[in-house]
C-alpha positions as CSV (number, residue, x, y, z in Angstrom):
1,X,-40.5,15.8,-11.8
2,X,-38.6,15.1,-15.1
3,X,-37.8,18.9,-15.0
4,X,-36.4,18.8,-11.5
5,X,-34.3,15.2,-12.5
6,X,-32.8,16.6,-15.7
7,X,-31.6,19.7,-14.0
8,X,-29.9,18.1,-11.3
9,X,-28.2,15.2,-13.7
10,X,-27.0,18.6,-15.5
11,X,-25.9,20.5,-12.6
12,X,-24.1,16.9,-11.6
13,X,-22.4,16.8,-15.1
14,X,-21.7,20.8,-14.8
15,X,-19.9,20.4,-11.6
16,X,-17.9,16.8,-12.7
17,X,-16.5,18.6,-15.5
18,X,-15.4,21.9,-13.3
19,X,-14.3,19.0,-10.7
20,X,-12.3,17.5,-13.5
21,X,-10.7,20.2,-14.7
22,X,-9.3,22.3,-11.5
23,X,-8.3,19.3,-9.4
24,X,-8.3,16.4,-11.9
25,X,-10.0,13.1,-11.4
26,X,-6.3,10.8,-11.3
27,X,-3.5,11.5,-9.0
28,X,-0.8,12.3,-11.3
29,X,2.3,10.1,-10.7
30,X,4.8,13.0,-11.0
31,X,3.7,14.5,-8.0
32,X,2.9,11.9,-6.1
33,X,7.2,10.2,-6.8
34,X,8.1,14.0,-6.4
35,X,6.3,14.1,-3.0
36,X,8.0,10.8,-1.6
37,X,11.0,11.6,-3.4
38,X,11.3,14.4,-0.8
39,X,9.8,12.4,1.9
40,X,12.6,9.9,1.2
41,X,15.5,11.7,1.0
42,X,14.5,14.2,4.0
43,X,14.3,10.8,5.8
44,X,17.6,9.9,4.8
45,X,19.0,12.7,5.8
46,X,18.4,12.8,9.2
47,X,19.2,9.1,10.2
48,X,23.2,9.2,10.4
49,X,25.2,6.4,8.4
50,X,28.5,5.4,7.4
51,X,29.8,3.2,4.3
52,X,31.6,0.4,4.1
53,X,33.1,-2.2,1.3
54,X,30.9,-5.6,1.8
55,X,33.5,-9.1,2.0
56,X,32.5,-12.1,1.4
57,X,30.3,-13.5,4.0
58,X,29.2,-9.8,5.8
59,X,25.9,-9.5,6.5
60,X,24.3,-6.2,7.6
61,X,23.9,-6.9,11.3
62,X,27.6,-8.3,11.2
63,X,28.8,-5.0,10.2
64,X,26.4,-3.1,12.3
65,X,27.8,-5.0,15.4
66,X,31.5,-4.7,13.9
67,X,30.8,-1.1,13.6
68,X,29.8,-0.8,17.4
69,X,31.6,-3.6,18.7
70,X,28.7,-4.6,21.0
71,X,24.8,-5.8,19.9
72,X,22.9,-3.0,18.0
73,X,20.6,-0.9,20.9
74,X,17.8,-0.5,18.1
75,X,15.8,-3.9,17.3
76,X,16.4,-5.5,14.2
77,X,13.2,-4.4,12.1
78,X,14.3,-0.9,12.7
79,X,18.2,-1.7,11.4
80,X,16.5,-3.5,8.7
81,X,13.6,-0.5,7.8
82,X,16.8,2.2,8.5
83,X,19.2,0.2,5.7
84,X,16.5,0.2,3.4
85,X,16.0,3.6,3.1
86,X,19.6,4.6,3.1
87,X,19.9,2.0,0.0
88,X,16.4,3.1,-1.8
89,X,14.7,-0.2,-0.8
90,X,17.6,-2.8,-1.4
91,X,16.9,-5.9,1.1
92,X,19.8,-6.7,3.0
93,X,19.9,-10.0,1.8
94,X,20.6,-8.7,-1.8
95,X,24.0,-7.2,-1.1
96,X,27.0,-8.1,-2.9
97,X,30.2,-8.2,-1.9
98,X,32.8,-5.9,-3.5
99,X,30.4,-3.1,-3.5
100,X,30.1,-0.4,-0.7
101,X,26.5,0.7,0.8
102,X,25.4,2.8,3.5
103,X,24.4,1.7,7.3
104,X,23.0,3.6,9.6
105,X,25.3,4.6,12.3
106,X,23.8,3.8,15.8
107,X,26.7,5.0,17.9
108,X,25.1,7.8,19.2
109,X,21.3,7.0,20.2
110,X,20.7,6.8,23.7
């Protein structure tokens, strides 16, 4: 029974180390910011945006609305989620005024 046990705890070992080797036991962070890298910027690409100058006292639904001149026809989460990925994860309440940033440009949905 010892026999049987010490070959299988080898064969284990055997196949951790092949395991290991071929595939890896950690996810390598290169791929993985590589791999939502492209995730992120395919997204980007396909939601349509414009950029504008922020003033002093805009806020990113203000110049969504401005931008349409009547309420946004998305809910707000979705404004929200769509600025952050045009910005690479800036909040809207961290913009500045003086600087120009991207919005998504809801003029055409439906």
């Amino acid at each position: 029974m010892k026999k049987l046990a010490g070959v299988l705890f080898i064969i284990l070992v055997l196949y951790s180390i092949y395991n290991d080797f071929n595939y890896g036991s950690l996810p390598t962070a290169g791929m993985n910011e590589m791999e939502s890298n492209t995730k992120t910027q395919k997204e980007i690409q396909s939601i349509p945006y414009f950029e504008q100058e922020i003033f002093p006292g805009d806020t990113v639904l203000s110049i969504l609305e401005n931008e349409l001149n009547e309420p946004i026809p998305v809910p707000i989460s979705e404004a929200v989620a769509d600025f952050k990925k045009l910005n690479e994860g800036l909040n809207p309440e961290e913009i500045k005024y003086g600087r120009s940033y991207k919005f998504p440009d809801y003029r055409d949905t439906d």
